[in-house]
C-alpha positions in Angstrom: -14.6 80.8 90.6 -12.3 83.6 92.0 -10.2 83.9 88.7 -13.3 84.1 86.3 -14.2 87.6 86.5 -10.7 88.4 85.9 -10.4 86.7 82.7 -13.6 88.1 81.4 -12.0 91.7 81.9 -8.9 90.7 80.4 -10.6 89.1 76.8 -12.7 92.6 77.1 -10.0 94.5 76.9 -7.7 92.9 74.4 -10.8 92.1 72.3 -11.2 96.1 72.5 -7.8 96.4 71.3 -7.7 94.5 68.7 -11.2 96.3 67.7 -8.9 99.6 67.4 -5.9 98.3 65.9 -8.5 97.3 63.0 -10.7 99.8 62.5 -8.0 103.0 63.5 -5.5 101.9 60.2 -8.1 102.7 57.9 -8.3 106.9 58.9 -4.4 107.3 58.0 -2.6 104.6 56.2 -5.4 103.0 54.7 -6.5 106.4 53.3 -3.0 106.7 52.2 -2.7 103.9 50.0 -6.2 104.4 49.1 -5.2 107.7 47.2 -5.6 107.4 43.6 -4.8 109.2 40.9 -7.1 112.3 39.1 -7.4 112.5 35.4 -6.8 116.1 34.3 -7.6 118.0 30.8 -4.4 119.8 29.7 -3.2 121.2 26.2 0.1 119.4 25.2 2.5 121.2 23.1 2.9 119.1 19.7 5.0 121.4 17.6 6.7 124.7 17.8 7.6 126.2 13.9 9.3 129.6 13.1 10.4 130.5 9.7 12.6 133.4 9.1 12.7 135.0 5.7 14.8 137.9 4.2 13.6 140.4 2.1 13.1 144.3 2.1 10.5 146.6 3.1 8.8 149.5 1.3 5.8 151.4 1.3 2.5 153.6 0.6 1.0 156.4 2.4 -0.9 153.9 4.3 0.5 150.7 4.5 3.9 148.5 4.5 5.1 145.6 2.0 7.6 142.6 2.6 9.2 141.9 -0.7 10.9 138.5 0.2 14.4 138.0 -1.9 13.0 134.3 -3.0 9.4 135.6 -4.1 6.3 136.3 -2.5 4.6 139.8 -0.2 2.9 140.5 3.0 1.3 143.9 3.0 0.2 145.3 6.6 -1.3 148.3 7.7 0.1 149.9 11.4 -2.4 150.8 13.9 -1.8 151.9 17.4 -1.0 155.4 18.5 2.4 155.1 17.2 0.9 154.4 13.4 1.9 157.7 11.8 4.7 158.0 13.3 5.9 154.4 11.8 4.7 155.8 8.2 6.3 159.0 8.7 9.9 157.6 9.7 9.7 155.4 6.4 8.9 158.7 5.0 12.0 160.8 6.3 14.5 159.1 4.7 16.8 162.6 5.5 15.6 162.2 9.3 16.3 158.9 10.1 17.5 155.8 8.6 15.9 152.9 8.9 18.9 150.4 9.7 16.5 147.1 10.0 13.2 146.3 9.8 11.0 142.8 11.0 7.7 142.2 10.4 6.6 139.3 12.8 3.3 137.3 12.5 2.8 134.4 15.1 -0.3 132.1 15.5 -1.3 130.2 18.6 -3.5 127.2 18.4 -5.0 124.4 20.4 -6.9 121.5 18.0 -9.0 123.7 16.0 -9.4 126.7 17.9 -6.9 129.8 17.5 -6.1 131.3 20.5 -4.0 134.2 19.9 -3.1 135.1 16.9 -0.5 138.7 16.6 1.2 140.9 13.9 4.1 143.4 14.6 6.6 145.6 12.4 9.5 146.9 14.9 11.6 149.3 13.1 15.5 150.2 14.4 16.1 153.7 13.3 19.6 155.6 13.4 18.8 159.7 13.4 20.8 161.7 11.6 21.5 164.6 14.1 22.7 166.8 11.2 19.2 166.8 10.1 17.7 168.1 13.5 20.3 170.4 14.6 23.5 172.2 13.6 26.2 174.2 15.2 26.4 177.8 14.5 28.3 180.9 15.5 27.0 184.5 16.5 28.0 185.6 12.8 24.9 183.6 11.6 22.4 185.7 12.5 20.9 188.7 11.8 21.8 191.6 14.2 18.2 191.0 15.5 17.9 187.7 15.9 21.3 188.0 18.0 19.7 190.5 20.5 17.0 188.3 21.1 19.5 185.7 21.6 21.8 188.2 23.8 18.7 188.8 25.9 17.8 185.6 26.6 14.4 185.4 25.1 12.5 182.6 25.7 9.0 181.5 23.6 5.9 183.5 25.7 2.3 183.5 24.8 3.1 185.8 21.2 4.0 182.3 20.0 1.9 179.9 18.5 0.8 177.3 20.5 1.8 174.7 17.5 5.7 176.3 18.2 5.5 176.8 22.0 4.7 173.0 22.4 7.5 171.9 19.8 10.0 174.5 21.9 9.0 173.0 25.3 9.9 169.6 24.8 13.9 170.4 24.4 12.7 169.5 27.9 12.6 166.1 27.4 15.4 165.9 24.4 19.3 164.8 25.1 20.9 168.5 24.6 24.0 166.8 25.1 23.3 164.6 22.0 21.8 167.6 19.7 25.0 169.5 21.0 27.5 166.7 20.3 28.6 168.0 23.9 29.4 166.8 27.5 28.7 168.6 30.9 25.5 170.0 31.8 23.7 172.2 29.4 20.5 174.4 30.0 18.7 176.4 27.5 19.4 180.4 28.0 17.5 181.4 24.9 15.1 180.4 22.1 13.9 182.5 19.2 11.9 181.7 16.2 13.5 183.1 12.8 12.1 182.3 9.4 14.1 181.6 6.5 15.8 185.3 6.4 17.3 184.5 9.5 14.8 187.4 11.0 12.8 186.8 14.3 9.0 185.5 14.5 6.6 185.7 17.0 8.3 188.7 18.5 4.8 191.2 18.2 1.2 190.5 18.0 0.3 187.5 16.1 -3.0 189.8 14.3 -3.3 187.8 11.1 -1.7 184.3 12.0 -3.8 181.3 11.6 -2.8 177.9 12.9 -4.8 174.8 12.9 -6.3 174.1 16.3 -5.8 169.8 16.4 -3.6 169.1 14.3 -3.2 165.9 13.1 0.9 165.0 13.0 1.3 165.8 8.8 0.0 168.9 9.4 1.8 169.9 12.6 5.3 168.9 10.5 4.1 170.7 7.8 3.4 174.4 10.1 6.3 173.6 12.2 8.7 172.6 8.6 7.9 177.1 8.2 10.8 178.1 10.8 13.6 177.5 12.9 14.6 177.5 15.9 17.7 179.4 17.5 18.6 178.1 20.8 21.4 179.2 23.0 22.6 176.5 25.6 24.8 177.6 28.8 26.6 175.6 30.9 29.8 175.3 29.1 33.2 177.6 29.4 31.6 179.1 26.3 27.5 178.8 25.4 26.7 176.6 22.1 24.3 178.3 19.7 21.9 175.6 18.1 19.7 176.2 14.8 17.0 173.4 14.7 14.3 172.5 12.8 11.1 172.8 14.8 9.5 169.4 12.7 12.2 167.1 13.2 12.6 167.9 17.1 8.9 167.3 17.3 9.6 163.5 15.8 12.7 162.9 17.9 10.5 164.1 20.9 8.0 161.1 20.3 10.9 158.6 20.5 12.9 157.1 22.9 16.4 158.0 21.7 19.1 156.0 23.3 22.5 157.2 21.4 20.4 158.5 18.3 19.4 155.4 18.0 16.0 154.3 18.5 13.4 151.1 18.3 9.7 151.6 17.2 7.2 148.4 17.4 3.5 148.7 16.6 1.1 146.3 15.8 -0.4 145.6 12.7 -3.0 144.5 10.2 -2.1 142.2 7.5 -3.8 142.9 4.2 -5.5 140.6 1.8 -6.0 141.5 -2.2 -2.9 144.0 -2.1 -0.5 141.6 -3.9 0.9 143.8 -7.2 0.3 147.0 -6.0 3.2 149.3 -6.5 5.0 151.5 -3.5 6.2 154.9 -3.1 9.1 153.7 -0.8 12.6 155.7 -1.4 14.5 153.7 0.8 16.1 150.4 0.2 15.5 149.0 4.0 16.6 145.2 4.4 13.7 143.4 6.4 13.1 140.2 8.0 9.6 138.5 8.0 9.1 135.8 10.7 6.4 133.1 11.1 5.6 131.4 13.9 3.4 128.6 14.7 2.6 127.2 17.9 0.3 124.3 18.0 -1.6 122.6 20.8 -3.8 119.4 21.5 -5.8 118.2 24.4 -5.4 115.3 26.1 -6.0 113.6 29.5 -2.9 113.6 32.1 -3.0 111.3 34.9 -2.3 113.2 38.0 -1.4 110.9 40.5 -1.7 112.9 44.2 1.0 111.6 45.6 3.9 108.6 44.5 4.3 105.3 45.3 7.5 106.2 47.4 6.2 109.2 49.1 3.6 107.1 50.3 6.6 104.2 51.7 8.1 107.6 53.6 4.4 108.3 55.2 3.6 104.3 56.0 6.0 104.5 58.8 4.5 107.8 60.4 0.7 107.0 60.0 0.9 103.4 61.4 3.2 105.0 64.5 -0.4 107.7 64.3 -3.0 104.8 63.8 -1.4 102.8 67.0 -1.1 105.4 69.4 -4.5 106.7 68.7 -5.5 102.7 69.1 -3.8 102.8 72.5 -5.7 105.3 73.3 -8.7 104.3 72.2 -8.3 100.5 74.1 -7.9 102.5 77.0 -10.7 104.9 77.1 -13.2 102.4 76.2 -11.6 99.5 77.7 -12.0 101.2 81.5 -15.5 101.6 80.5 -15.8 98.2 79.4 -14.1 97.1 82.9 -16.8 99.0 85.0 -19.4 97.7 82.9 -17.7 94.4 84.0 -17.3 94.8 87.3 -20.8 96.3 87.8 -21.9 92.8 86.3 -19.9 90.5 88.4 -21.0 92.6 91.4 -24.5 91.3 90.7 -23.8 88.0 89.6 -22.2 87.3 92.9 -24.2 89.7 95.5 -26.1 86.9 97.4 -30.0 87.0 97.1 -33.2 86.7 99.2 -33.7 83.5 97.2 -30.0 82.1 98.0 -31.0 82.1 101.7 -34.1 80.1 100.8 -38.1 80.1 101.4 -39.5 81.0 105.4 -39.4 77.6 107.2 -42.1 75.9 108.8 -42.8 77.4 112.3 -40.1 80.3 111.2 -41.1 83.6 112.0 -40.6 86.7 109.6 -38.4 88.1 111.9 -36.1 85.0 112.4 -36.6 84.5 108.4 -35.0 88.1 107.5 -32.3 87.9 110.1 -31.0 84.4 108.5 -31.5 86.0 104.8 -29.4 88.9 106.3 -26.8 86.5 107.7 -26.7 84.9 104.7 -26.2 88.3 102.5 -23.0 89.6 104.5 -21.5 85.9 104.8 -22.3 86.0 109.0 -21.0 89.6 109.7 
């Protein structure tokens, strides 16, 4: 009878054990191999195609043509902010040549839908430096237009505002490539002659009309009426520059690197302009690229996490499952064991009713000191 109460503690407690060790796998490495796999929508790249074509490029006042060598023409129209300045370099054969030429069209598509879809012309141009600036000597001008020069005049508010703009951004030019020159140079005088060599600008300008925005044909075209006579110092001796004010306005708006430069605007590529002739005077070689990208949609299976990551975690997450069920046993096992022990205390406190009934001729008194004996086993 002693060894009962024991046992049932004991059978409590493992059964309580065993209820963790069951139920705790199933938060961690149950969970783990439980993890499935997702199925995702992704586009799937199903061919790649770019064709390269030679041919040469020409143009209109407008608009450009791809003649390809085999046959066939794409005609495209440049827009951007850079548009007229595309046309006019085709146009200023004496300015800059244009050493290569690639007109690019490229199409991105997923099933049906197009999703981008782009056309560019990127020009390589080589300026001819001749046709911007040339070298001259103090016997070149006129006895006024050497004072000026002498003096170290400089472009005020007498000047046009067409010319003072086209004479302020030697600021941003290479004067070391204008010059054909090392060392640092700085401008010490500027003077506008016209095409007797005499200075412009110099007096009132009562009488001179210039257009107020002018669009860049018509700034060439005002500026294409003088020259420029620029003095640069910085040298053992100073270098005297004659330029022409249109052509430094162009190199202005590119990036020259070496006189060379690159030019790439977008474009529109025209339908219904097959046959048309071109006013093109320069025989520029030009490549016309196509490229196709095409994608289709399908369903990936994503699994969350591989077979042998989860072999790596099993280890970890069962170590997890029976420390937690450790802990567990023994939080809820001690309160099974009170639970237990409160029990047993009861099952085996004597009763009233152990002691028996009052006997005949048994007082209360006598009656409730035997029931009392009885209850603390005759202490």
């Amino acid at each position: 009878m002693s060894n009962r109460p024991h046992r049932t503690r004991a059978f409590g407690r493992l059964a309580a054990s065993l209820l963790c060790l069951l139920l705790l796998p199933s938060c961690l490495t149950q969970a783990l191999w439980e993890a499935d796999t997702e199925s995702l929508s992704a586009p799937k790249l199903v061919a790649a195609h770019t064709e390269r074509s030679d041919g040469n490029l020409d143009h209109t006042e407008s608009a450009v043509v791809w003649r390809g060598l085999e046959g066939g023409e794409v005609w495209a129209r440049p827009t951007g902010p850079d548009a007229e300045l595309v046309m006019t370099s085709l146009s200023y054969a004496k300015f800059c040549e244009v050493q290569d030429a690639t007109l690019d069209w490229s199409r991105v598509t997923c099933d049906a839908e197009v999703l981008q879809e782009s056309s560019h012309l990127e020009l390589i141009l080589r300026l001819q430096r001749a046709e911007v600036a040339e070298a001259i000597s103090e016997l070149d001008l006129t006895p006024a237009a050497l004072a000026h020069v002498r003096a170290g005049t400089s472009v005020d508010q007498h000047v046009p505002l067409v010319f003072r703009q086209a004479a302020f951004q030697l600021s941003a030019i290479d004067v070391n490539w204008l010059a054909d020159r090392q060392g640092a140079l700085t401008v010490g005088a500027m003077v506008y002659v016209d095409a007797a060599g005499e200075p412009m600008f110099t007096g009132e300008l009562a009488g001179y009309k210039s257009i107020a925005r002018p669009n860049l044909s018509q700034r060439l075209e005002e500026l294409a009426r003088a020259r420029l006579v620029v003095r640069l110092d910085g040298g053992t001796t100073p270098v005297l520059l004659r330029l022409r004010p249109d052509h430094l306005w162009l190199v202005s708006m590119l990036r020259v690197i070496g006189g060379r430069a690159v030019l790439r605007v977008p474009v529109t590529l025209l339908t219904g302009e097959t046959g048309k002739p071109a006013i093109g005077s320069q025989n520029v070689s030009a490549t016309y690229v196509q490229q196709v990208t095409r994608y289709q949609r399908g369903r990936i299976e994503n699994e969350r996490m591989s077979i042998w990551g989860k072999i790596a975690l099993t280890p970890v997450t069962l170590a997890i499952d029976l420390v937690l069920g450790i802990a567990w046993s023994a939080v809820f096992g001690s309160d099974y064991n009170d639970d237990d022990d409160e029990r047993e205390d009861l099952q085996t406190r004597p009763s009233s009713h152990d002691a028996g009934p009052r006997r005949p001729g048994e007082s209360e008194q006598q009656w409730r000191a035997r029931v009392h004996a009885w209850q603390t086993g005759g202490r």
